[in-house]
N, C-alpha and C positions, 0 to 999 in steps of 0.2 A: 319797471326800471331794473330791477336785480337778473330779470333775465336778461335784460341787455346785455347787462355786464358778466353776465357768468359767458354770454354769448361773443362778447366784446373779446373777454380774457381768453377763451376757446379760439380766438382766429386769430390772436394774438401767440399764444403759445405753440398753433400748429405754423404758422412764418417761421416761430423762431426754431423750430426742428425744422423744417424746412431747409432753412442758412446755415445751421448747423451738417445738416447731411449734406448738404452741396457745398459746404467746406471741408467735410472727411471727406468726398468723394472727389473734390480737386488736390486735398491732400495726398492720397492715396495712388489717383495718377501719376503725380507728381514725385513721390516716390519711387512709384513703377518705373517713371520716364527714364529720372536720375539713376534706379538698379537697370536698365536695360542699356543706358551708356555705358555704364563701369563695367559692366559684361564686356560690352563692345570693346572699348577699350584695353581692358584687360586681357580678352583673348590676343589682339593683336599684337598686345605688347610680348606675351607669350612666343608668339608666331616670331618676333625679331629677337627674342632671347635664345630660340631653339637655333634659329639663324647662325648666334653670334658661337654657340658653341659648337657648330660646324665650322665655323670661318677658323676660331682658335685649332680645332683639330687639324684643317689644312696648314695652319701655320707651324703647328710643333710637328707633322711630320713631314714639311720642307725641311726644319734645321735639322732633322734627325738626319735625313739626309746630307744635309750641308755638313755635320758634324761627322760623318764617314769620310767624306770625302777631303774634309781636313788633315785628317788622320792619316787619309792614303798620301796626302802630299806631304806629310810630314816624314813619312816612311818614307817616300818616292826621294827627297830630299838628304835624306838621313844615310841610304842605301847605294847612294848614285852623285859620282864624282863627274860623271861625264856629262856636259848639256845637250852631246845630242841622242842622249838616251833618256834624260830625263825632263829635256825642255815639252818635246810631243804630249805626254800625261798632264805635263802641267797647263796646255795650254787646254786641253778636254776639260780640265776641271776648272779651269779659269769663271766659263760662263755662271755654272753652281755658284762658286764660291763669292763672285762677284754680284751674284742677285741676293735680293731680302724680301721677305717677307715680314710684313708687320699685321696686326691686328684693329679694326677701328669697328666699334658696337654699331651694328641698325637701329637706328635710333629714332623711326621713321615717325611709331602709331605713339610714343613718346613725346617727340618733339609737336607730333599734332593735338595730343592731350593740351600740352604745356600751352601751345599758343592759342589755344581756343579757350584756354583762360578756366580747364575743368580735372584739375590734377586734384579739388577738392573732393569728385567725384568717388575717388578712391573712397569707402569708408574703411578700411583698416589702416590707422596712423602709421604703423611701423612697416606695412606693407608700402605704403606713402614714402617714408621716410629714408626706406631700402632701396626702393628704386629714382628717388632723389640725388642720393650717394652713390651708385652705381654709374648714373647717367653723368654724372659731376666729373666722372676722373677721369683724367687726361691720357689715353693713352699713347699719345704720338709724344714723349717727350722722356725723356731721361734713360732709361737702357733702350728701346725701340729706336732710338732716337738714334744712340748709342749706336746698333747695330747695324742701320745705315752706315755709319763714318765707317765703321771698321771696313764694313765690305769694297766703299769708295778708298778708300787707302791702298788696301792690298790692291786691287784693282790698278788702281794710279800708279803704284811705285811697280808692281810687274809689271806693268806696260813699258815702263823707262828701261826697268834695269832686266829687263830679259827679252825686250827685242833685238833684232839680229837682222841680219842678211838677209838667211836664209828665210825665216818666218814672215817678215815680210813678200819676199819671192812666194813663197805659197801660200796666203793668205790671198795677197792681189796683185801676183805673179808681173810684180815689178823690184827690179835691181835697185840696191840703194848704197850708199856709203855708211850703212849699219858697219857695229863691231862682226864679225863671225861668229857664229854659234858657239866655236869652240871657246869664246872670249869670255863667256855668257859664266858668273859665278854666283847665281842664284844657289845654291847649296850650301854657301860657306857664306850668305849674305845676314849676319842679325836681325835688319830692318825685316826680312822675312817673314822669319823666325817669330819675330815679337810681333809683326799684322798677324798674322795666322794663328797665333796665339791669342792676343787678345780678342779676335774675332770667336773665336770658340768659344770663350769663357761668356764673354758680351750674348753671344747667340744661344747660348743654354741657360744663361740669367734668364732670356726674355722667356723660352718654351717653360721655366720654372713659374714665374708669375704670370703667366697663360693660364696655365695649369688651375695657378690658386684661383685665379678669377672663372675659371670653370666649374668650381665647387660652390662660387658667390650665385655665379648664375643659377643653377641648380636649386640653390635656397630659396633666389626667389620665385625661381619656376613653381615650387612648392606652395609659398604662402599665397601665389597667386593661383592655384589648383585648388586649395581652399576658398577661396574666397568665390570661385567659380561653382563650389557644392554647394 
């Protein structure tokens, strides 16, 4: 009888290391699985950050541009009493001045984290946490937003107050009962003056907090390069 039992306890004890290793061993999997998503993940998200700070660099050196080219009209303006020496410049620069660029984040391998329900994946909380807040903020709204109107304004009120005859004639080389070019007092006009003004300031805000959110990006490029070692 005691050998039974010593025999009994013996197959007993070897089940239970048994269940035991084949719970580390699904443990351990399942570890593996969960570091081989947050890899996956994380590089992609990488891939759309590196994205987002080339998009930002196309956009701040559009307005560098657009902010030259304000400056010539502000000279061209400043310089020139006559409109038809000075309406032809303005209207080349028209197109620039009247386009924007804005900035909006790839948000792609991010928003497929979020909705597959595995942003817990991430194990570093503040890595978690940073790109939570990053993903959160609105970019299409309050100076971007801003810089849109501006460029719509100038745009609108020089299309009123500096078409002519003439510009239409060569535009789409049809006669119209426009003022004459010479009528044309864009140089001496305020409303101008203060579009092309506030469009500068509005446009160098947004290349400013471009900027800083370049340096955000960056940081998290970082914690997420760690967490990739």
């Amino acid at each position: 009888m005691g050998k039974y039992f010593k025999y009994a306890i013996g197959e007993i004890l070897l089940v239970m290391i048994g269940i035991l290793l084949a719970f580390q061993v699904n443990s351990w999997n399942d570890r593996r699985v969960r570091s081989n998503k947050e890899l996956s993940y994380l590089k992609d998200i990488k891939v759309n950050l590196t994205d987002d700070i080339e998009s930002i660099d196309d956009v701040v050196e559009f307005n560098e541009t657009k902010s030259i080219l304000t400056d010539s009209m502000f000279y061209t303006l400043e310089h020139n009493t006559d409109p038809e020496i000075y309406m032809p410049s303005i209207l080349k620069y028209m197109y620039t001045l009247t386009f924007y660029d804005v900035f909006e984040p790839n948000r792609i391998a991010f928003d497929n984290m979020v909705g597959a329900e595995n942003i817990d994946l991430i194990s570093d909380r503040n890595l978690r946490t940073e790109l939570s807040k990053y993903y959160k903020k609105e970019f299409n709204t309050t100076t971007q937003e801003s810089v849109k109107q501006r460029a719509r304004q100038l745009g609108d009120y020089v299309a009123v107050a500096g078409f002519n005859n003439q510009s239409v004639k060569e535009l789409i080389n049809h006669n119209s009962n426009l003022k004459d070019i010479s009528e044309v007092t864009l140089h001496e006009d305020p409303k101008v003056y203060a579009y092309l003004f506030s469009m500068l300031m509005t446009t160098q805000s947004q290349s400013e907090i471009l900027i800083e959110t370049q340096h955000e990006i960056r940081e998290l490029i970082k914690l997420i390069d760690q967490q990739l070692q």
